[in-house]
C-alpha positions as CSV (number, residue, x, y, z in Angstrom):
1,X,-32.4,61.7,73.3
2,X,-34.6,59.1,71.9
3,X,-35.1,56.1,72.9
4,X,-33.1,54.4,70.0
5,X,-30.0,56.7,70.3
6,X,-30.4,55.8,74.6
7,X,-30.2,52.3,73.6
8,X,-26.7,52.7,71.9
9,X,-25.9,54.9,74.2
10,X,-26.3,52.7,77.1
11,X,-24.3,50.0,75.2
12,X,-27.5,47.5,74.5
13,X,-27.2,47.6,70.8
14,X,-25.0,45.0,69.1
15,X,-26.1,44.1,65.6
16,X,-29.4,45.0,63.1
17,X,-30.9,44.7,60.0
18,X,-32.0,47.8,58.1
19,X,-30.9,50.0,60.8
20,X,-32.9,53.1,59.7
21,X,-36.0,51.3,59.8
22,X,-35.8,49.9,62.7
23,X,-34.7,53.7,64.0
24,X,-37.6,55.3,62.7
25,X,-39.7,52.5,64.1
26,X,-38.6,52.1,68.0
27,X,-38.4,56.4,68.2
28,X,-42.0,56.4,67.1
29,X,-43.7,53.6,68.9
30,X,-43.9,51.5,65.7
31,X,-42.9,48.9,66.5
32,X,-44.3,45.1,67.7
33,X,-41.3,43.3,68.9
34,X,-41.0,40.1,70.9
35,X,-38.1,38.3,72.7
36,X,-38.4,34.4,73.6
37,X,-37.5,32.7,76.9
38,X,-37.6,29.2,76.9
39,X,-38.8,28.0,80.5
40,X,-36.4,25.7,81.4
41,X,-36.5,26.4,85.2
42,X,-39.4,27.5,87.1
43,X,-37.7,30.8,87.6
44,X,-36.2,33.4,85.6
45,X,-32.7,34.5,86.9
46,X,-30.6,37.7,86.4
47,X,-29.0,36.5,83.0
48,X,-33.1,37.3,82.1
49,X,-32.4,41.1,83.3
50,X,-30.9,42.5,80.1
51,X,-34.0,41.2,77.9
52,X,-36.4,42.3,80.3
53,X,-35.2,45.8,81.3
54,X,-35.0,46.2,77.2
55,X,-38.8,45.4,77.2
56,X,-39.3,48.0,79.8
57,X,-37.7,50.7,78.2
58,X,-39.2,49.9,74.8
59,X,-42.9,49.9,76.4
60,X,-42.1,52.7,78.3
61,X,-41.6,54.9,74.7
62,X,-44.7,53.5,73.1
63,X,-44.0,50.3,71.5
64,X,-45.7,47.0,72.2
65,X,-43.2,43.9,73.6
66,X,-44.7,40.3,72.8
67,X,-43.1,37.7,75.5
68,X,-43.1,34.6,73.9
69,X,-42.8,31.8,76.5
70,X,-41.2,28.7,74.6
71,X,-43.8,25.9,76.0
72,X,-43.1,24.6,72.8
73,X,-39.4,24.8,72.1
74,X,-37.8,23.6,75.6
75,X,-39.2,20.4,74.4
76,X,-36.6,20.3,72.1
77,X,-34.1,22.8,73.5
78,X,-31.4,25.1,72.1
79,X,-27.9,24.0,71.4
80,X,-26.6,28.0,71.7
81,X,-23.9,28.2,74.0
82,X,-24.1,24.4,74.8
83,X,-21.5,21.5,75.2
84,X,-24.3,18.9,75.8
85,X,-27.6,18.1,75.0
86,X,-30.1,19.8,77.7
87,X,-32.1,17.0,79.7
88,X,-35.8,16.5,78.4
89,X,-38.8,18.3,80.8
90,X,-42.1,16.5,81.0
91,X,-44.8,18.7,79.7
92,X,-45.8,19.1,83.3
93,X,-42.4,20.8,84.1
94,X,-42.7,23.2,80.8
95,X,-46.2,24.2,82.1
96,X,-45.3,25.0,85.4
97,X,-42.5,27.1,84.8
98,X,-44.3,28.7,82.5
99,X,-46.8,29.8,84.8
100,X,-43.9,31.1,87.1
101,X,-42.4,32.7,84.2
102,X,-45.2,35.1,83.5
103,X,-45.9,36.4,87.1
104,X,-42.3,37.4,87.4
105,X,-42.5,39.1,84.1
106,X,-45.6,41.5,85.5
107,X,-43.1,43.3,87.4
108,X,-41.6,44.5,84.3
109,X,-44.1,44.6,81.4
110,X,-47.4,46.1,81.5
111,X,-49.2,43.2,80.2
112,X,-52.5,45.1,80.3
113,X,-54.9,45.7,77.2
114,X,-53.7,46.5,74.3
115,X,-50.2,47.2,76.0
116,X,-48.0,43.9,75.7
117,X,-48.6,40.0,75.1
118,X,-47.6,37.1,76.4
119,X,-47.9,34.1,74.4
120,X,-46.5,30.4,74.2
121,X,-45.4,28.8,71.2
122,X,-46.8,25.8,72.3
123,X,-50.1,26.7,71.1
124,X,-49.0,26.2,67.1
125,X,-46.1,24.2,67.7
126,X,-47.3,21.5,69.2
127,X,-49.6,21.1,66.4
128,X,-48.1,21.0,63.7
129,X,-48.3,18.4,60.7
130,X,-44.4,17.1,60.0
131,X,-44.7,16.8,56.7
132,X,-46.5,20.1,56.1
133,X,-43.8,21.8,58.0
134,X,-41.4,20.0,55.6
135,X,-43.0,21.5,53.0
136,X,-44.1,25.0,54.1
137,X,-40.9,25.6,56.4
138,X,-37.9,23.1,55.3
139,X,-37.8,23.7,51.5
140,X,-36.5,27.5,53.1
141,X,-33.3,26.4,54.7
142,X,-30.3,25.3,53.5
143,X,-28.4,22.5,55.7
144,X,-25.1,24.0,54.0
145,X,-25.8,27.6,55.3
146,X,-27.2,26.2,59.1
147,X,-23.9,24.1,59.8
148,X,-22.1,27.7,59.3
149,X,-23.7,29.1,62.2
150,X,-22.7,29.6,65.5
151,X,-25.3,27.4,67.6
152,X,-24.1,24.4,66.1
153,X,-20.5,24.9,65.4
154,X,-20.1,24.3,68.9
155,X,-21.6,21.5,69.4
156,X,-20.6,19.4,65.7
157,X,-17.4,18.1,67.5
158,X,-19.1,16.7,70.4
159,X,-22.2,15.6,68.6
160,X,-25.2,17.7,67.3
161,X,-28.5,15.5,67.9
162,X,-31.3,16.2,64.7
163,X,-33.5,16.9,67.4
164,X,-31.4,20.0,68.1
165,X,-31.0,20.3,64.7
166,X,-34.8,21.7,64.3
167,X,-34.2,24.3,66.9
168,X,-33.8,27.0,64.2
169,X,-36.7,26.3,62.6
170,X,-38.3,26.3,65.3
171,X,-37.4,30.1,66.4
172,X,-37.8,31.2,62.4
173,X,-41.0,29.2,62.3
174,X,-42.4,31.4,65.7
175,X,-41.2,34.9,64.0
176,X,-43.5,33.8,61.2
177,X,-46.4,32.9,63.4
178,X,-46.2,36.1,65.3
179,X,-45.8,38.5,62.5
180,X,-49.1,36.5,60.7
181,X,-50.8,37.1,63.8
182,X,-49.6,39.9,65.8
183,X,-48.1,42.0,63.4
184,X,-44.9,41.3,65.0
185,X,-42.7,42.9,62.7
186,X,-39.2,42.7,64.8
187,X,-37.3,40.3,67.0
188,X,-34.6,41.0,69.6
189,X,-32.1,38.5,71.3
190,X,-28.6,37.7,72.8
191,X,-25.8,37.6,70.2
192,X,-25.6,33.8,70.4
193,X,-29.3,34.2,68.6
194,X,-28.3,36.1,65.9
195,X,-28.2,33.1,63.0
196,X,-31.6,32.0,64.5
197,X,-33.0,35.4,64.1
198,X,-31.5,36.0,61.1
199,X,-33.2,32.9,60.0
200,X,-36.3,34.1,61.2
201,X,-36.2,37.1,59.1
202,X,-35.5,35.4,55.6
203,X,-38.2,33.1,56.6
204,X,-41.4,35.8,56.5
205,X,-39.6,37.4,53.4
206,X,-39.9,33.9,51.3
207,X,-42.8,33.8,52.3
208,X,-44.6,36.6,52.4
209,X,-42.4,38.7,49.9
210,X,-39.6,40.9,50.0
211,X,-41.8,43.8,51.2
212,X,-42.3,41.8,54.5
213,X,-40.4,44.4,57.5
214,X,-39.3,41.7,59.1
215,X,-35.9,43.1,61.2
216,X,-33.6,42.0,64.2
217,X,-31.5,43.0,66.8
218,X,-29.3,41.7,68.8
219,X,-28.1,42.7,72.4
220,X,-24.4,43.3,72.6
221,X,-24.2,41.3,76.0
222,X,-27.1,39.2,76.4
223,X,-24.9,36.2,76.1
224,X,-22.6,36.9,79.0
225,X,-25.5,38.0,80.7
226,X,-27.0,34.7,80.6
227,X,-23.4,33.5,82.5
228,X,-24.6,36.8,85.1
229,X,-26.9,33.9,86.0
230,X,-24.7,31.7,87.6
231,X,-22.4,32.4,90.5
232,X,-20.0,30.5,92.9
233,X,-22.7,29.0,95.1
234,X,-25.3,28.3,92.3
235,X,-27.7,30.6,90.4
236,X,-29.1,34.2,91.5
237,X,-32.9,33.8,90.8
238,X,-35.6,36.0,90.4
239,X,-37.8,34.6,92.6
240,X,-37.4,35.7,96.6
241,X,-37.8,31.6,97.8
242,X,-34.8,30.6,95.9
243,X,-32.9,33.8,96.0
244,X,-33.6,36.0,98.9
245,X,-33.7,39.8,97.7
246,X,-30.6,40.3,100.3
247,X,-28.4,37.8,98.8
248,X,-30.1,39.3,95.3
249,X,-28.7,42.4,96.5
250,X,-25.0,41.0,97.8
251,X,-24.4,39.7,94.1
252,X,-24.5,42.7,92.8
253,X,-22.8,45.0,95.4
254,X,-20.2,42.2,95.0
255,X,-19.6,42.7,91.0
256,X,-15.8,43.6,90.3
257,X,-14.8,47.3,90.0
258,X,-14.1,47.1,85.9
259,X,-17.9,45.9,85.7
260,X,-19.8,48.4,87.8
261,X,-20.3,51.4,85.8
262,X,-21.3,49.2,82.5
263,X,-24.0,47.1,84.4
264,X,-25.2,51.0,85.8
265,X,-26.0,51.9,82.2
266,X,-27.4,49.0,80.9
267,X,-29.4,47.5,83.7
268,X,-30.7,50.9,85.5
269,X,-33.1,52.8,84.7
270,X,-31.1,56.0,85.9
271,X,-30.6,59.1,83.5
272,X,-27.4,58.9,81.2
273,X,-26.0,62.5,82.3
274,X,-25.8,61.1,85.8
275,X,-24.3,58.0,85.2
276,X,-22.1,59.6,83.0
277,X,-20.7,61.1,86.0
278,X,-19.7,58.4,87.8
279,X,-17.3,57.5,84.5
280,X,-14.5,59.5,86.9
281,X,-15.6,57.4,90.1
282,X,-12.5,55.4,91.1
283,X,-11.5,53.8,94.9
284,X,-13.9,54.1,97.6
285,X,-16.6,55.8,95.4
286,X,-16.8,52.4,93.1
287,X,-18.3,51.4,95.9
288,X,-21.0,53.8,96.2
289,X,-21.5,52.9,92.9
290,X,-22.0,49.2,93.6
291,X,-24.5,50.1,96.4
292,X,-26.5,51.8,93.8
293,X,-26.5,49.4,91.5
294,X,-27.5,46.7,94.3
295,X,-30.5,49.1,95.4
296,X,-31.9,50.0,91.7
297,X,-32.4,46.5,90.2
298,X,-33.0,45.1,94.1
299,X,-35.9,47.1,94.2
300,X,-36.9,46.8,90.5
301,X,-37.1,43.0,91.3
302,X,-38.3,42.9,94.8
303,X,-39.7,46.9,95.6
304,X,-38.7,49.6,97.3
305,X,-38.9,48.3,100.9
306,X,-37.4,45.0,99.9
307,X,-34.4,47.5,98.5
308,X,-34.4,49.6,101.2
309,X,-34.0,46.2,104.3
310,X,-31.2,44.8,102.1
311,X,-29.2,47.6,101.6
312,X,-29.5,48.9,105.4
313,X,-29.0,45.3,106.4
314,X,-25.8,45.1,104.3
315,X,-24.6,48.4,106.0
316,X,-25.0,46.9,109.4
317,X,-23.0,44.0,109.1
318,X,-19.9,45.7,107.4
319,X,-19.8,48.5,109.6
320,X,-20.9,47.1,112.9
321,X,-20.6,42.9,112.5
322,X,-24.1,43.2,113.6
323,X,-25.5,39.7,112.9
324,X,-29.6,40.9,114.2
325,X,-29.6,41.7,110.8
326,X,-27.5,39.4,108.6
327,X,-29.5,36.8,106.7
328,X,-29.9,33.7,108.1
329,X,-31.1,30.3,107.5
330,X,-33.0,27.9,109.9
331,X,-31.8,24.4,110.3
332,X,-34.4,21.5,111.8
333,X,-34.4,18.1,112.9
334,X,-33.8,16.2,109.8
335,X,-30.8,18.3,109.2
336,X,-29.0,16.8,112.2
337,X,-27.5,13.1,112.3
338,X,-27.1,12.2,115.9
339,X,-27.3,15.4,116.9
340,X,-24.6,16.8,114.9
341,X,-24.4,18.6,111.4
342,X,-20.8,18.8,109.5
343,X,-19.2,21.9,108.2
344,X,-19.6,20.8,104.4
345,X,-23.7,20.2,105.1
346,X,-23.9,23.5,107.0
347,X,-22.1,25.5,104.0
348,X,-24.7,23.8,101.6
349,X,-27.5,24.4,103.6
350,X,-26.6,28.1,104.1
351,X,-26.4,28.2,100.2
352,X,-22.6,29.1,100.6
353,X,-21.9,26.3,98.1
354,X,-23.3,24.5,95.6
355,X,-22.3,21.1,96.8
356,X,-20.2,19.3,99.4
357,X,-18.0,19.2,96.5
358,X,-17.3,22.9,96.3
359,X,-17.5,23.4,99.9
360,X,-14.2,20.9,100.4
361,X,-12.6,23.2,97.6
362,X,-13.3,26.4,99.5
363,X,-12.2,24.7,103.4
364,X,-8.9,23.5,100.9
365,X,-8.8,27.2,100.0
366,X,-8.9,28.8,103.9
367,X,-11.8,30.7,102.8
368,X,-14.3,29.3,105.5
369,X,-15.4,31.0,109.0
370,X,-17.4,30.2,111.8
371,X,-18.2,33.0,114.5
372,X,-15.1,34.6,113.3
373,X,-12.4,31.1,113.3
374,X,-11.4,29.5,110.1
375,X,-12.5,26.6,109.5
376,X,-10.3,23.8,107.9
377,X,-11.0,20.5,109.3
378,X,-13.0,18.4,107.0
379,X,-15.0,16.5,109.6
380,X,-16.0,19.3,111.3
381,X,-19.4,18.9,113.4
382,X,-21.9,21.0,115.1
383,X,-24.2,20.3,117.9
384,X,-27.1,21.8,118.5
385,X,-26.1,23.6,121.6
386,X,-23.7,24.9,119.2
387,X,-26.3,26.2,117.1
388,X,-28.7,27.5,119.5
389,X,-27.8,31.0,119.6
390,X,-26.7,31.0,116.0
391,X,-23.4,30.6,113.6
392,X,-22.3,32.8,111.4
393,X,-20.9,31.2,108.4
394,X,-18.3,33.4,106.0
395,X,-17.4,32.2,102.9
396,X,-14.3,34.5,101.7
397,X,-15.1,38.3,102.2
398,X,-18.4,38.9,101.0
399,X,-20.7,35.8,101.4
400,X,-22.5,34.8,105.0
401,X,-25.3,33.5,106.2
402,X,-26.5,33.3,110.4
403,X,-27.5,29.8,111.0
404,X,-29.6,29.2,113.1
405,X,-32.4,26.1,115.1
């Protein structure tokens, strides 16, 4: 199977453009394709992991992925998928996180010469003339055709800002940098993209001519796995300081039963015929399959012997209780007013919850544990004695954390 047929077959393939083009391209290495990530945290997080494992596989079958880090559009920020307007970043913030951005991306692009790019749209965005773009990029878009789309649909009844406004230019006006420059000559991204891409697209063909191959793609889930991002107790990042790679392992050994099997095919790197197999799975042996789903991307974040601690860790507790191995977290001084910490503090600080907020809700909800007793009372403290040979905290089933001094 070539790589273009995999790519359907795993389910990754929503929407194109001149689909046998873009066939005849990707089987043969052709093409020069880029997919945008604006860094508006200093950490990519697993609604990233469909784009990047797409990279991967394209790479791995000869074609050349541009990363395009948007240094120059999160100053402006895109209204896709939003009910508000996103807060502004200093261009301190943008930089940083752009420098995080690209060292997590070396675990799944070959950035080495000749192989891949990574580039920031800063560097021609940031420089442009207004009233040149006006008149080079504007006079190609019509503000009829833009309200229709998606993006801003959603946000007209609340209030579309015309800073947001220029966000589709924006993307179009990158596609036409990197195809002048690189040769990029196609553009994937989520579903919620598609008008921007789209956009982009028309844009090179006015004007370059209608010869330009400029195409697009979208992913048929890219969107909901941006929402993969976010969990009950906050995001699951990418980065082992804010996301250890055992809880990045629990999230997805937790993922429900109907899910499983889907998130095998498009997120693993494992052969079709053998996942294929598992399509008859059902009871216990979902599972198994969760467990290999947790190992494969655990150690295609974090490595093999990251992998291999969470998963045996993981085993452990369920099996035995055994807490030696159960992640923990370490509280200190500060933590402690009079020499006592609450239960709503303790669930935060074990990243349990998100906020004191949520960890009422769940106490409200009977879902809280300490050493094994549920926990309901509000104004429940701890002393340090109590602490001293650890706490472990369960939140429902499947979230815990060992707290410790």
């Amino acid at each position: 199977m070539q790589i273009y047929e995999e790519l359907v077959a795993r389910g990754l393939i929503a929407q194109v453009t001149n689909e046998e083009e873009i066939r005849e391209m990707v089987n043969n290495g052709k093409a020069v394709f880029y997919i945008g990530f604006d860094p508006t945290a200093d950490s990519l997080h697993v609604g990233h992991f469909m784009a990047l494992c797409l990279m991967k596989r394209l790479q791995m079958a000869g074609n050349k992925p541009i990363a395009l880090i948007g240094g120059g559009t999160a100053h402006i920020g895109d209204p896709s998928g939003r009910t508000d307007m996103r807060s502004m970043m200093t261009k301190e913030t943008i930089d940083h996180n752009c420098e995080c951005f690209k060292k997590q991306m070396s675990r799944f692009i070959d950035f080495g010469e000749g192989k891949a790019m990574m580039v920031n749209n800063a560097d021609w965005l940031l420089n442009l003339n207004y009233v040149e773009l006006l008149r080079e990029v504007g006079a190609c878009f019509s503000v009829n055709r833009m309200l229709t789309a998606e993006c801003y649909k959603q946000r007209m009844e609340r209030g579309l800002s015309f800073l947001e406004f220029n966000y589709m230019i924006m993307q179009s006006y990158d596609f036409l940098e990197l195809y002048r420059k690189y040769g990029c000559n196609m553009q994937f991204g989520g579903d919620d993209q598609w008008s921007n891409m789209l956009g982009g697209t028309e844009l090179i063909r006015r004007k370059l001519g209608k010869d330009a191959h400029a195409m697009t793609i979208t992913l048929l889930l890219n969107s909901e796995g941006k929402k993969m991002g976010k969990t009950q107790s906050g995001a699951v990042w990418l980065d082992p300081n804010k996301t250890s790679p055992f809880d990045f392992y629990q999230y997805w050994r937790n993922v429900g039963d109907a899910d499983v099997l889907k998130c095998i095919r498009m997120l693993t790197f494992l052969p079709l015929d053998e996942i294929d197999a598992m399509d008859k799975w059902e009871g216990s042996q979902l599972n198994r399959a969760k467990e290999i789903l947790a190992y494969e991307l655990t150690k295609l974040v974090h490595g093999e012997e990251e992998a291999e601690k969470a998963q045996a860790s993981a085993r452990a507790i369920f099996s035995t209780g055994d807490s030696e191995n159960m992640p923990s977290v370490t509280l200190t001084d500060e933590d402690f007013t009079e020499g006592k910490i609450d239960i709503l503090a303790m669930l935060v600080k074990a990243g349990l919850v998100a906020s004191r907020g949520e960890a009422r809700r769940a106490l409200e909800q009977g879902g809280v544990t300490a050493d094994g007793e549920k926990v309901t009372d509000m104004k429940a403290t701890f002393t340090k004695d109590q602490i001293a040979n650890g706490v472990v905290l369960r939140r429902g089933k499947k979230a815990y954390k060992k707290v410790t001094l």
